[in-house]
N, C-alpha and C positions, 0 to 999 in steps of 0.2 A: 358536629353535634346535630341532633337531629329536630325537628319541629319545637317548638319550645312556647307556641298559643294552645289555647283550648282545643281539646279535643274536638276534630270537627266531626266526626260520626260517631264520638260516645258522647261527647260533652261531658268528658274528664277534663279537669287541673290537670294535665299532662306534667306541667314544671313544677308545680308545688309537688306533687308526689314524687319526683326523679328526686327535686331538691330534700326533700324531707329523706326518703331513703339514704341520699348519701352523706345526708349528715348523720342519719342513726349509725351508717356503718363506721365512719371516722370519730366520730365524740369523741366515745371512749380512746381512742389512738391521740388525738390532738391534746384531749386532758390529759393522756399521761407527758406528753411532752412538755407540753406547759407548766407541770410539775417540775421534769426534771429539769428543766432549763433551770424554774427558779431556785431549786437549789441548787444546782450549779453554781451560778451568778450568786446566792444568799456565800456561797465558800470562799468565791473571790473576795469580795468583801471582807469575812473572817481571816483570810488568808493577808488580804489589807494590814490592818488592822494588825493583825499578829505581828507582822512586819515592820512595821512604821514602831510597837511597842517596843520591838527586838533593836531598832536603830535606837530610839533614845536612850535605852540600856544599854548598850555600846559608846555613845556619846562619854556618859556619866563614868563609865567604865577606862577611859581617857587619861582621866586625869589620876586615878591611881598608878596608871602606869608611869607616869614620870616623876623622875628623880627629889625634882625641886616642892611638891607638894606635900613631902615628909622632910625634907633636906630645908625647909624655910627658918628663915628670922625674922626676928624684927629689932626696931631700932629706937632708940628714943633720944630727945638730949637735952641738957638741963635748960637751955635759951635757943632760939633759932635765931640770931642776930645777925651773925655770921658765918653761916654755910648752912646746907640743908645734906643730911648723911640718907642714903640707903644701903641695904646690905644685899647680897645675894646668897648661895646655896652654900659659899665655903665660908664664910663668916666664924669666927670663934666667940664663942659670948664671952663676955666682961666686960671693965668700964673703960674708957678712955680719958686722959684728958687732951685736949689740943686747943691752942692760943694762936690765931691767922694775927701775924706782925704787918702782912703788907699783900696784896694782890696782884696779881699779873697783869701788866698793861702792854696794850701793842703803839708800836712805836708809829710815829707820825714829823713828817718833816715836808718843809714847805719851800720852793720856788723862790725867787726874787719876786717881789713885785713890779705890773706891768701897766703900760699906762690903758691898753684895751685889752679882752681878753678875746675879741675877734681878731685883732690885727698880728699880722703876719710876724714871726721869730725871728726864724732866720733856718736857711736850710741846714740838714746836717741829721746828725742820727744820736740816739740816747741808749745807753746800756742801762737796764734798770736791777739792780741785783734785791733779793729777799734770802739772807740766810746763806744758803750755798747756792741755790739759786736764781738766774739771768735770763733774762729777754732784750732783747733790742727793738726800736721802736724806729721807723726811717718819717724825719719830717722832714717835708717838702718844701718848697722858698713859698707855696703862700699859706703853710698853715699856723693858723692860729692857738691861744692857748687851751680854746676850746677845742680844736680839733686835736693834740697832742692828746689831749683827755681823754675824750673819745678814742683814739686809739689805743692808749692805755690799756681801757676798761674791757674793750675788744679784741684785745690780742689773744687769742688762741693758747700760747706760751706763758702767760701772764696766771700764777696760780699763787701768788699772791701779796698783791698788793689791791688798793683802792684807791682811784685817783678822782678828784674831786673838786672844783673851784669858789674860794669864797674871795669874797671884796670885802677885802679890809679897808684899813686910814687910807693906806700908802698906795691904794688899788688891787685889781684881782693878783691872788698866787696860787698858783697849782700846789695841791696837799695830796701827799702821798701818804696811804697809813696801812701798816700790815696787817693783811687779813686776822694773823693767830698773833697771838701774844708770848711774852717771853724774850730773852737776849739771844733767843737762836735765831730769831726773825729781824733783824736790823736790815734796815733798807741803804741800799747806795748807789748812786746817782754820776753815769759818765757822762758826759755831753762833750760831741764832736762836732765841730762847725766845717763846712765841705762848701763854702762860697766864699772865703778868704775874711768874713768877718766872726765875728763875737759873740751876734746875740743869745743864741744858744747854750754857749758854755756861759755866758753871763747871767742868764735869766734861770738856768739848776746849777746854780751852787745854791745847792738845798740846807737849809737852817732845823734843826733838829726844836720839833715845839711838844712832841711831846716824848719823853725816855720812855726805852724798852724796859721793864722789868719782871721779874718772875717772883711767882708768889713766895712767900715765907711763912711758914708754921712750925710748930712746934707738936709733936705727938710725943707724949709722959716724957717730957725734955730733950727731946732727940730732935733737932732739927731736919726740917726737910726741906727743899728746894724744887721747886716748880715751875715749869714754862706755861702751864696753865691753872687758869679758876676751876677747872675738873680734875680733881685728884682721886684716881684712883688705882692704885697702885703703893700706896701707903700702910694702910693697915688690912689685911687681909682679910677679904672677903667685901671690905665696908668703901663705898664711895663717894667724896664730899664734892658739892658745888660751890664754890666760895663767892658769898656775896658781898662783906664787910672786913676791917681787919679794925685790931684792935689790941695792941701788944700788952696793954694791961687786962684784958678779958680772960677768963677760962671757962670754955663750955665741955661739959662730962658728958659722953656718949654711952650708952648701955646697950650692949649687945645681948639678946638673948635669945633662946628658943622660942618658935611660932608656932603651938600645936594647933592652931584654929585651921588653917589650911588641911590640914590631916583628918583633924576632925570633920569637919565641914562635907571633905570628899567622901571622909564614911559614911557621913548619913545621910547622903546624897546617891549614894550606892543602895542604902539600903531600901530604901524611899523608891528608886527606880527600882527594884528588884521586884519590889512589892506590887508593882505599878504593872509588871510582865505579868508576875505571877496570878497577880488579878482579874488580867485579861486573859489569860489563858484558863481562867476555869469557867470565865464567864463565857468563852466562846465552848468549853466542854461540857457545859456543866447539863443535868439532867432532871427534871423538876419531877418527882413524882406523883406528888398532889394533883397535878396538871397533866400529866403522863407527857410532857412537850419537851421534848432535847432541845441544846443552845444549837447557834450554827453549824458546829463544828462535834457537836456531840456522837462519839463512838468512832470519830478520826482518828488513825493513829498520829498525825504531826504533832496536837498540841501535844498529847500524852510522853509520846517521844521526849521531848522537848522538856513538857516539865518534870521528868524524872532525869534526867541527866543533867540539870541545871542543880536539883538538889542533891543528885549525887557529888560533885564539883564544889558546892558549898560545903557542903558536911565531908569535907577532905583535908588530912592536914597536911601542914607545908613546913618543910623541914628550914630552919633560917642556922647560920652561922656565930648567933650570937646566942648571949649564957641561955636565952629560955629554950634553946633546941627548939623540934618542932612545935608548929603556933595553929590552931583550930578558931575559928571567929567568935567560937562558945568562952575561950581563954582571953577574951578582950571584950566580951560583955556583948556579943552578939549571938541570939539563940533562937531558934525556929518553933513556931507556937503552933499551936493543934492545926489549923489552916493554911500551915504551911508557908506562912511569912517568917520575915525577921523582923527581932522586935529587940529595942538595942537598949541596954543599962548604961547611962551617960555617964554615970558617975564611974562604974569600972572600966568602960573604956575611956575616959580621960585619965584614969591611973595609970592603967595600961600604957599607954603613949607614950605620959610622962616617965615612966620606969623602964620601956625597951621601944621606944620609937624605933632606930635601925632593924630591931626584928622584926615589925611591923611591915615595914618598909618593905622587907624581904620579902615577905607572905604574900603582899600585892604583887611585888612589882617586877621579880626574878624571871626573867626571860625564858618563855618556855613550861616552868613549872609554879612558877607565883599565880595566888588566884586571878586577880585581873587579868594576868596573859593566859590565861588556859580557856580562862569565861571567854576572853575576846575572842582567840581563836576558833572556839566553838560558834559562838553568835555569829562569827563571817562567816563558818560553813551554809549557816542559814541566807544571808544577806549577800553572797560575792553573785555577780553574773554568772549562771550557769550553775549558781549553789541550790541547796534544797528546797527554799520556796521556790527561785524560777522554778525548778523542774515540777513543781505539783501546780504551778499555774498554768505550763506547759502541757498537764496532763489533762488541766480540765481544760482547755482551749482545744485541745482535740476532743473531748468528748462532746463541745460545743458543739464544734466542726463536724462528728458526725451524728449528731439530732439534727444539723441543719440537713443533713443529706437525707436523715429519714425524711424528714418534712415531705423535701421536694421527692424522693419516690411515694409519702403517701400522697401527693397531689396529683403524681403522675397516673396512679395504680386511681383513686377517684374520679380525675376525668376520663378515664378509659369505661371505669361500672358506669357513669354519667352518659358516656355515650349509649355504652351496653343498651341500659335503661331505657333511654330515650328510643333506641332503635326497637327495642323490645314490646313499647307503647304505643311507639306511631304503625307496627306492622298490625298490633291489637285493635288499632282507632279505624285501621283500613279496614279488617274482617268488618267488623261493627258495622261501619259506614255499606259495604256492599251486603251485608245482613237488614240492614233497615232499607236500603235501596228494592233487594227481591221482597223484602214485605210488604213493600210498599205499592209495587209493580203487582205482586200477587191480588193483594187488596182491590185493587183496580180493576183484575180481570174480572174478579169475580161480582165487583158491584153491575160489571156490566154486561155477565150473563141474562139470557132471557127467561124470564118468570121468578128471578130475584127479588124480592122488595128488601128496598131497606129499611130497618126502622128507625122510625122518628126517636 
């Protein structure tokens, strides 16, 4: 770059002028970039924004697709005294009666009594059995009844029992009690002495203190039997926990349909829908009063986007059951001048009540139910590599090349900047050797003979 002080022979601003020249020739170029960057960057955003609307509409869209959110029950029953009922998706409604006579207990048996429960048995090995199931346990000549325990409890093979020591009257006795309950789980107890004494086989002959049993009920007279307080496997669909028994009790169980779920997910659907749809006019939308577009205004994605989302709603879907095909307009969901949906409670909770199964259909049919069509559509937007990557992809290179403008207009600037400069400092030299001979000139001539000068 070329001198960049004061002009020494014109006494020009030599750099203010270079510097002002090349910012006249760039303004205009650097405004427009600065323009488009920001809306570039204003798209991302929009593009944001669109995206993250499109996931929670996806979200919401979730739950219509599964079975269990039109397939629900619920349960009710006249006492919770003894047992607590839930139902699941194959449940039949009606009433039940069931009367719990007796609950399942697991079985518990105890040791001889010892005078220590540090001091040594006797060597030898224990067979321990639960059910059809066996472990063997090797004790040693100095382990005690705590350490038999401890191994018990640590056996790798040991899957079910609980071995545990309490001090009673007579002293400590090793208690063994079966993890599950029921008369499948009965505990038994070898013990082999391998030092030519006793103590071992004397100290498990195990005393049965508490019995195995298995639960007893009663569903609308029918006895049932059970190894456990978790019954479920008795009345189809419905599962009891059993807390209490009571053979003169009757508690009435009511099975019936749960249209809240169904409903709930509707208008939760429709609520996100509205929510997309919102945001996509508010990112399109176009002010005229103000002549100012939104973000996104005269883009095709929202446009795209929200035309095929309403074309997809306003689509009927053909179901299996008596109402044939089902339209969201025939369950009291209708699409209002702005292009939302706006739902009549009261006929769609008719609706339900009178063809839930076809309901069902319309959402949730794999491939051609609304929810699986919407979904599928909405991933084309949101999957890696789907249409919004690719238009974020599109403007990340057009980032990519305004940065490249930039830097050739900065390159193409400092070169007129040099330009400039050289073009000044050759202007400052003439000047300077122009005022040097005038000034030499001047001189000769004040000092010719018979010049005067004047005062």
């Amino acid at each position: 770059m070329g001198l960049t002080s004061v002009g020494i022979g014109s006494g020009m601003d030599i750099a203010g002028i270079v510097t002002a020249l090349v910012n006249a020739e760039s303004a205009g170029k650097i405004a427009s970039f600065d323009t488009t960057e920001g809306k570039l960057n204003a798209q991302i955003s929009g593009i944001g924004l669109l995206k993250s609307s499109l996931s929670e509409f996806q979200d919401q869209l979730e739950l219509l697709t599964k079975s269990e959110t039109f397939d629900s029950h619920k349960v009710s029953q006249s006492n919770s005294d003894y047992f607590k009922a839930t139902v699941d998706e194959n449940a039949v409604p009606g009433k039940y009666q069931v009367i719990v006579e007796q609950l399942a207990q697991s079985q518990k048996v105890g040791s001889a009594a010892v005078a220590d429960a540090d001091s040594p048995i006797g060597e030898g090995s224990l067979t321990i059995g639960v059910g059809s199931d066996s472990f063997d346990i090797e004790v040693g000549a100095e382990d005690s009844l705590t350490d038999i325990m401890d191994k018990i409890n640590a056996s790798e093979d040991n899957y079910g029992v609980t071995a545990t020591i309490i001090n009673g009257d007579d002293g400590p006795q090793l208690i063994l009690g079966a993890k599950n309950t029921g008369t499948d789980n009965l505990i038994t107890v070898t013990a082999t002495d391998i030092d030519g004494g006793t103590g071992l086989a004397d100290t498990f002959t195990m005393t049965e203190l508490t019995p195995a049993q298995d639960a007893v009920l009663t569903v609308d007279g029918v006895k049932v039997t059970s190894s456990s307080n978790d019954v479920s496997d008795i009345i189809t669909g419905v599962s009891l926990e059993l807390t209490d028994a009571d053979i003169g009790k009757t508690t009435t169980i009511t099975v019936e349909e749960d249209t809240a779920k169904a409903t709930s997910a509707i208008t939760g659907f429709v609520d996100s829908y509205n929510a997309l749809m919102t945001t996509i006019q508010d990112l399109s939308r176009y002010d005229a009063a103000t002549e100012n577009g939104a973000i996104l205004q005269g883009d095709p994605l929202p446009r795209s986007l929200q035309s095929q989302l309403r074309n997809i709603i306003s689509s009927s879907f053909e179901t299996s059951s008596g109402s044939g095909s089902q339209m969201l307009m025939n369950i009291g969901i209708t699409t209002t001048r702005e292009g939302l949906l706006e739902i009549d409670e009261d006929k769609l909770s008719d609706a339900i009540e009178a063809d839930k199964g076809g309901i069902k259909e319309m959402f949730i049919t794999e491939d051609t139910g609304l929810a699986s069509r919407l979904d599928t559509f909405v991933e084309s937007y949101l999957e890696p590599g789907g249409i919004i990557d690719g238009r974020n992809d599109t403007i990340d290179n057009q980032l990519s090349r305004l940065e490249d403008s930039r830097e050739a207009l900065n390159l193409k600037m400092s070169a007129y900047s040099d330009r400039l400069y050289k073009q000044f400092n050759a202007m400052d030299l003439v000047v300077a050797s122009l005022n040097s001979q005038s000034s030499s000139l001047f001189n000769a001539l004040d000092s010719m003979p018979g010049v005067v000068k004047k005062t």
